[in-house]
N, C-alpha and C positions, 0 to 999 in steps of 0.2 A: 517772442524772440524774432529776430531777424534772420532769414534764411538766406543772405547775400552773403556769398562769400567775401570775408575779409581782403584788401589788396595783395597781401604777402600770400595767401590761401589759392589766392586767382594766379600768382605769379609761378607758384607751386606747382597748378592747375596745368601750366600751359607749358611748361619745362619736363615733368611727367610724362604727360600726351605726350609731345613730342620725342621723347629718347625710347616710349614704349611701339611708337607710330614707328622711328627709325630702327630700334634697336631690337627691340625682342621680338613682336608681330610676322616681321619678318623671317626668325631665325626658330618660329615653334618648328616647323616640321624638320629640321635639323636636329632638335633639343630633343625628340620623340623617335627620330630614328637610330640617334645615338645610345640612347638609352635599349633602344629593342637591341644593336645589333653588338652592343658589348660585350666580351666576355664576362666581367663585373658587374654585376645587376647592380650592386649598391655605389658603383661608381661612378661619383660628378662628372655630367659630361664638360671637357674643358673651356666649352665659349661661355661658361657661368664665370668663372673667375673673369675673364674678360670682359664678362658683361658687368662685372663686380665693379674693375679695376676704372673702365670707363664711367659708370653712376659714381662712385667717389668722387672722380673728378671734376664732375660736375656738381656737385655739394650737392646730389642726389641720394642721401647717404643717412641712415637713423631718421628719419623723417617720423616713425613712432612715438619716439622720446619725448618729453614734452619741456626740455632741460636744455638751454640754448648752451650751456657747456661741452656734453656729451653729444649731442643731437639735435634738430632743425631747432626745436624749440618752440613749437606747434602747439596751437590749444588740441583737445579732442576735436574741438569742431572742424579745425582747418587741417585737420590727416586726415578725415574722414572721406572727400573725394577722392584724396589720394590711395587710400587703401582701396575703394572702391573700383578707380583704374585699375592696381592692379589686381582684383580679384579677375578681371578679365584672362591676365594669364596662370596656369596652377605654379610655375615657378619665377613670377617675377617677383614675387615680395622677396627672397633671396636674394636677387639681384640688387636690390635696394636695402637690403640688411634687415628688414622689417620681417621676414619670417618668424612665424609662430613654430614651437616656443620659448625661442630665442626675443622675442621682444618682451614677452611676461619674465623670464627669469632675468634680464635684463633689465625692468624696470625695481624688482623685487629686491637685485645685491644693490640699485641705487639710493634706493628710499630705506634697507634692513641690512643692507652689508656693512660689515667694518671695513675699514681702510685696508687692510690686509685681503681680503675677500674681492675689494673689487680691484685692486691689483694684480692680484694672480687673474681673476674668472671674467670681471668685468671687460677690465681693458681687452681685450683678446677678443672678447665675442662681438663689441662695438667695432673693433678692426677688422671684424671680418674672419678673423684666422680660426676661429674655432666656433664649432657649434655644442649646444647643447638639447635637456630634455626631459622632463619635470617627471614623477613617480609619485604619483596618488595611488590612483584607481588600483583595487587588489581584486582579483578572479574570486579569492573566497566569500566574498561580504558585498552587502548591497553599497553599495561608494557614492550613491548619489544623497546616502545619508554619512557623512565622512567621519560621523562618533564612532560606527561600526568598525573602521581603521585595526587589522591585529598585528602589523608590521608594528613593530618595536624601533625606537632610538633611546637606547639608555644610558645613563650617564654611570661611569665607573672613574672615581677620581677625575683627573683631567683627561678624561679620553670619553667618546661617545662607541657604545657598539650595535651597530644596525643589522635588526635578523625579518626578513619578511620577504614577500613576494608579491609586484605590482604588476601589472601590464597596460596596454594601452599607451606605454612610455612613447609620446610621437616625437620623434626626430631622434631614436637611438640606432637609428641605421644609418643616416649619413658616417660616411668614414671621417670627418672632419668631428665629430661630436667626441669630448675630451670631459663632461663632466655632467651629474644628475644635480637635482634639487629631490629630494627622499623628504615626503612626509610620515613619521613615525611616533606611533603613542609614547611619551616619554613619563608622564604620572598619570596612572589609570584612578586614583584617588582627588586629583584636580578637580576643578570646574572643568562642566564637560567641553567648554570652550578654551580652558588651558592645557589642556592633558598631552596636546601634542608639538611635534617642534619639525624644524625643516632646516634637513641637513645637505651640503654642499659635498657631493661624492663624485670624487676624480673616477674614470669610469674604469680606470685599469687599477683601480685600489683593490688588492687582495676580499677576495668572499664575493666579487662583484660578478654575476653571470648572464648574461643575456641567453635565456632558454631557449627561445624562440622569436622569429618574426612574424606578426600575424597580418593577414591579407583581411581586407574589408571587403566586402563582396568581390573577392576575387581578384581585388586590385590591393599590390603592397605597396605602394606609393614611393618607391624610388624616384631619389635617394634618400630618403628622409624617412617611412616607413613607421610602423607602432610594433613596439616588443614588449615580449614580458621577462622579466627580470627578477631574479631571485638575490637576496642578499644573505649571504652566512656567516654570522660575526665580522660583520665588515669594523674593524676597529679605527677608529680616526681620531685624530685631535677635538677635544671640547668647542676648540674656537671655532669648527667645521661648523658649528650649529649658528643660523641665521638669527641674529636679530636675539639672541638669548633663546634658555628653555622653555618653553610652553608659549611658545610664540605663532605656532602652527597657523591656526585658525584664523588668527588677524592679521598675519601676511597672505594668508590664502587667500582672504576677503577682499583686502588692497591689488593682491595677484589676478585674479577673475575678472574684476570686475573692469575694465581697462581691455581683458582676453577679447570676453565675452564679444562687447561692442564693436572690437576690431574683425573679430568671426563675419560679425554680420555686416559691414562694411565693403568686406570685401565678395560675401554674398551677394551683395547689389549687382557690385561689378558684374560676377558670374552669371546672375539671371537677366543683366544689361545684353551683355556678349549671347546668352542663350537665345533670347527675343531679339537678337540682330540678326543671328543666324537663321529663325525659322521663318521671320518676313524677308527674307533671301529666298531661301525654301519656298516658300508659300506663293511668292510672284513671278519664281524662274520656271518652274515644273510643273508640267502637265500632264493631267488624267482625265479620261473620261470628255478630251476633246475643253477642257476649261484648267485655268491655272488652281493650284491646293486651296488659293485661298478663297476662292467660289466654291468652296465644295466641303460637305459636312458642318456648317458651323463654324469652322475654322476662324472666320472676322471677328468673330465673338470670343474667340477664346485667346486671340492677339490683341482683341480691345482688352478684354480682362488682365490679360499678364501685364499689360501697361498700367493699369489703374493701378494693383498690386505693387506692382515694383513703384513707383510713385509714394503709396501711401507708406512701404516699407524704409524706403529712403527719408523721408520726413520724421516719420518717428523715431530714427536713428539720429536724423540729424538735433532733435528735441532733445532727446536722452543723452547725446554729445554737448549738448549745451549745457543741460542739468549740470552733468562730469564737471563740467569745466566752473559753472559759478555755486554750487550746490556740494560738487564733492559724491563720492561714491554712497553715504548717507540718506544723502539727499536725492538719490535716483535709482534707489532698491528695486522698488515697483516696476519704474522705466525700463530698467538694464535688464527684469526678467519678462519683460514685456516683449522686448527686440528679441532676447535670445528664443522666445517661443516662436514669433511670428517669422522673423524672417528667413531661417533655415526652412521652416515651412511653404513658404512663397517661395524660394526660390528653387524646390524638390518639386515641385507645382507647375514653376515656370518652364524648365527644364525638362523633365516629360512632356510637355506639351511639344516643344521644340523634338524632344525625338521623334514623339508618333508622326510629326510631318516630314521628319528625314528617313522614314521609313527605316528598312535594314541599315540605312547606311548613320542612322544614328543609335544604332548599337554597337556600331563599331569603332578601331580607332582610326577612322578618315575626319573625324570631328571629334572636338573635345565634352561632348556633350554627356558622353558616359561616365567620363569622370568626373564631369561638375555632378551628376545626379549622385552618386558614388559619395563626393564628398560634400553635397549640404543634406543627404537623409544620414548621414555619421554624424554634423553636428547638431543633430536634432538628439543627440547623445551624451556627447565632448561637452565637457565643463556645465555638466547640468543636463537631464532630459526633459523632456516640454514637462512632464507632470510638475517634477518640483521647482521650474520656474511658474507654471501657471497656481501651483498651492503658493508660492508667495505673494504673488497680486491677488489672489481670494484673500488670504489672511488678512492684506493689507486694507483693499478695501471692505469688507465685511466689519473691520476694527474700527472704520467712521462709526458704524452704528449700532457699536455695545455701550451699555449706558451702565 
């Protein structure tokens, strides 16, 4: 493949930069003290819609999408800088409407919604006006094998009714979030790839409870945050269900595999911005009468997180190419290749950057706690390294059975 970026990719490229150089870069410690000093922990602070209102206008806007209708119109390959920019900051994919996981359930009612579905759910969340926050993962069962599933979606006449309890739901504490996507066993007698279906739950629909908010080490990622959520006979219309009954598994498959890649995209970014930060560190700061980075090692372990982040970006960019001429099919292997490697490289890169910011990168005077925070969560999120690394054993082990 070609790794130049396409003209329209490059033009992307430099309109991004520039409104994230003008626009956001400058206003993080604003975005971070608003946040501390609110009364409303889960409350937007207001220069995000402004930041919103301006990226619109500059047709800075769905840049995910890959549907020149709804959105830029972008292969994989050519969002792929671009989510990597903004992985540099934790809330400018928001700003750009591209936040997870509003851009999976978003590609999901485009490609498995009826006309009806993306009406109500679709339009709204591409405008910007509403968020949402997808419901897999359950506390009682292993989820990273998703047959184990004992949340129910059952069909009663024309009406579905949902009984179970998820958690991990990410983005049901934004106050802007109006609606779940719920996976739920609907025929436990099916194929164990039909059994399940995915249902479209307004969040204020009767039996619908958010229990609890849970913190990931300590951090609950306001305003967007992971809950768990219980559902008790939540009863809804048939037509709520995506894409027909026992559709679960092959929307989930089309749903991931699009996440996944974008996760690690924008991990780049983060361990870009992290290795910026510690050769700052490393050449301003003195000990021991020599700057950090004469000292322990340190040249070696800033040669390494480059080489790292290099070969991390490549293989994304490869597996973005697969997506784009091969199909989600056609780059099974690749997709659990990236999701292992790079949330790893960049929990990697990132530690490194703290130990040379000493205390003060434990702290929040730099973001580096929270990028650590959130690339050892997605070594979790939508798959844990095991069962991406047992797909690439499978796969290649399967050249040579005879």
């Amino acid at each position: 493949m070609d790794f130049t970026h396409s003209p329209r990719a490059q033009e992307y490229i430099e309109r991004v930069t520039a409104f994230i150089d003008a626009e956001i870069a400058p206003r993080e410690p604003e975005y971070y003290a608003t946040l501390r000093s609110q009364d409303d922990r889960w409350a937007v602070p207001p220069m995000i819609e402004e930041l919103k209102a301006k990226a619109r206008e500059q047709g800075l806007w769905n840049l995910f999408l890959p549907d020149s209708e709804h959105g830029a119109g972008l292969s994989v390959a050519e969002y792929a800088p671009l989510a990597e920019l903004m992985g540099r900051y934790l809330f400018a994919p928001e700003v750009f409407n591209c936040n997870a996981p509003d851009s999976g359930n978003a590609e999901v009612l485009l490609h498995y919604g009826s006309p009806e579905q993306r009406e109500r759910w679709l339009r709204p969340l591409l405008e910007g006006r509403i968020r949402s926050a997808f419901c897999m993962t359950e506390p009682a069962v292993a989820s990273s094998d998703a047959t184990n599933m004992r949340a129910t979606a059952i069909l009663d006449g024309d009406t579905v009714v949902l009984n179970g309890r998820k958690w991990w739901s990410t983005g049901i504490g934004h106050p802007d979030c109006r609606f779940v996507i719920f996976m739920g066993l609907t025929d436990p007698d099916a194929h164990r790839h039909r059994r399940h279906s995915m249902v479209l739950v307004p969040l204020d629909a009767p039996g619908v409870k958010i229990e609890r908010m849970l913190p990931v080490m300590g951090y609950h990622d306001e305003p967007y945050g992971h809950g768990e959520v219980s559902f008790t006979d939540v009863r809804l219309p048939a037509s709520a269900i995506i894409g027909g009954p026992g559709r679960g598994f092959e929307i989930a498959q089309g749903r991931l595999g699009p996440g996944r890649i974008h996760h690690c995209m924008r991990l780049i970014g983060m361990a870009e911005r992290a290795l910026e930060l510690a050769c700052r560190r490393a050449t301003e700061r003195v000990a021991f009468g020599k700057p950090l980075a004469n000292l322990g090692g340190n040249r070696e372990r800033i040669a390494r997180a480059r080489i790292a982040i290099n070969q991390a970006r490549l293989q994304v960019l490869h597996c973005a190419w697969l997506l784009d001429t091969a199909g989600a099919l056609g780059a099974i292997s690749e997709l659990s290749q990236v999701k292992a490697a790079v949330p790893a490289m960049a929990q990697e890169v990132v530690d490194m950057a703290i130990q040379l910011h000493g205390g003060a990168g434990l702290s929040d005077d730099v973001p580096l706690a929270g990028f650590l925070t959130a690339a050892r969560a997605l070594r979790m999120a939508d798959g844990p390294d095991e069962v991406h690394l047992g797909v690439v054993a499978r796969m290649e082990l399967g050249r040579y059975r005879t």
